[in-house]
N, C-alpha and C positions, 0 to 999 in steps of 0.2 A: 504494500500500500504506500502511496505517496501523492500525501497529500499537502503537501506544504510542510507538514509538522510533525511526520513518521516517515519513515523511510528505514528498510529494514529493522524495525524496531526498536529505532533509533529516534531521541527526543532531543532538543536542546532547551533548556530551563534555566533562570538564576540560578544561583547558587545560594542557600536557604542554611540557617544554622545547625537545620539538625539533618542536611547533609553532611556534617564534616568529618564522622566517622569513615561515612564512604570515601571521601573524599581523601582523607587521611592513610586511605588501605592503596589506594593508587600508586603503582610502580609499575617502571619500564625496564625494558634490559639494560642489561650493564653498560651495554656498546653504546648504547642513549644517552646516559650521564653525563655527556659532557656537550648536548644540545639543548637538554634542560634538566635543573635543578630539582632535588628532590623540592618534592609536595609542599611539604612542611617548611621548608625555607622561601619558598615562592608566597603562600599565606602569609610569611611573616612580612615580606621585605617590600611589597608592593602598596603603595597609597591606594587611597579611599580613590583617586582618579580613576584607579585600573578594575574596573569590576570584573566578581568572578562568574562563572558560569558552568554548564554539566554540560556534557553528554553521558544520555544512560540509556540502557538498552533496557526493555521492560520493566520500568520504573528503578534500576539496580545503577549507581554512579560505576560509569567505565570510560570519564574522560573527561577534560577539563581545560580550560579556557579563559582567558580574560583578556576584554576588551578593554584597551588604554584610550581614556576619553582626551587625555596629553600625550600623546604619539609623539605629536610635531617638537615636543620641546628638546625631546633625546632624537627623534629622526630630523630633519628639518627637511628632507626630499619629500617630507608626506603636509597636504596642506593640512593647515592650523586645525579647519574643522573637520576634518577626515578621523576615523577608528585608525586603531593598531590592534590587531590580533599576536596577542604572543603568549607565550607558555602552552601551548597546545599538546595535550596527551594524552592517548590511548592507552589505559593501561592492558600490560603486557598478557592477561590474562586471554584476551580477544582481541590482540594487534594480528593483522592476515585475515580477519573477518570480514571484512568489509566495512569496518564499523566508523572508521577514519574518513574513508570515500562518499558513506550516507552524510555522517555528520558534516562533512564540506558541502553536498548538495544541498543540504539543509538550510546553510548559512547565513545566505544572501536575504530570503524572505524572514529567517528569525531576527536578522540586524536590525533591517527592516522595520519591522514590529518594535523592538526595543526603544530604536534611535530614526525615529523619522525622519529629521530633518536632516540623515546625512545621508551622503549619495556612494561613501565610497571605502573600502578597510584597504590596510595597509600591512604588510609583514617581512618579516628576514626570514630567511633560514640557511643555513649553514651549509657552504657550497659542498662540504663533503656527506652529508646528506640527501642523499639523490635519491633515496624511498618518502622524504615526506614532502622533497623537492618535485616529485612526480605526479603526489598524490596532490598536490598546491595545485598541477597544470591542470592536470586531468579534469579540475573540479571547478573551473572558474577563475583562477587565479590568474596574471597575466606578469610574466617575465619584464621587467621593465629593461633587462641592459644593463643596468647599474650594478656596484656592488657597492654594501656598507663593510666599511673595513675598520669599525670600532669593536664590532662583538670582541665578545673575552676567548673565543674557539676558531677564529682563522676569518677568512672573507665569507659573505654574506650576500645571497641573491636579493635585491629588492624589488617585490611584488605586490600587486593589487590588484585588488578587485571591485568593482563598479557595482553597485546593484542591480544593473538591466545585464549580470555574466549571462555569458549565452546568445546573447541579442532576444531574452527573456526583460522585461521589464516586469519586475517583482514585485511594483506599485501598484 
């Protein structure tokens, strides 16, 4: 079913306080740690700007997200009013399900929903990751050319996505 707001059994939701157990059980493999941060240091370290958010599959936290409503202040390639999508993670228990690829198709109309007034998300990722670099293209995402070359883990593709991805407009 896909209907805007499922897709493979896949939800995107805030992020609620009596999530945070689930939230808290979230891990990826090893080889990942150094694209993102355990869980628990990412809750810790990010301002009220950056809010958080789920992906759960049948009501169950399997993934997690937050949108930086100040993107532009650490990017400045991304305009002022634009989202930053970062810390993005499928935890490892159902990473290869698909459950990465729903959630990106999901994206664009749950942003949408959340942040109307804006038209457009923004994100890195880390040029030696070429599975979550792939899963970004596949799903909407759009390669800009550029690379940020402040990350703390080597150079960094910069990408974005538009809310009409697809040549869908999700409005």
């Amino acid at each position: 079913m896909a209907d805007g707001r499922i897709v493979n059994r896949i939800t995107l939701c805030p992020m609620q306080l009596d999530d945070l157990p689930g939230v808290l059980g979230l891990q990826v493999a090893e080889a990942q740690l150094g694209y993102v941060a355990p869980i628990a240091d990412i809750l810790e370290q990010f301002p009220a700007s950056a809010h958080r958010h789920l992906v759960k599959r049948d009501n169950r936290v399997i993934g997690f997200f937050m949108i930086d409503m100040e993107y532009s202040r650490v990017h400045p390639f991304a305009p002022r009013d634009d989202l930053g999508f970062r810390m993005f993670m499928i935890d490892q228990s159902v990473q290869g399900q698909g459950c990465g690829s729903a959630a990106m198709r999901l994206l664009p109309a749950y942003l949408l929903s959340c942040y109307p007034d804006r038209k457009q998300v923004w994100l890195t990722v880390n040029c030696r990751n070429l599975a979550a670099y792939q899963c970004y293209l596949r799903n909407g995402f759009q390669d800009t050319g550029a690379q940020y070359l402040d990350g703390g883990f080597g150079p960094q593709h910069i990408m974005v996505m538009p809310f009409t991805s697809g040549g869908i407009d999700v409005r």
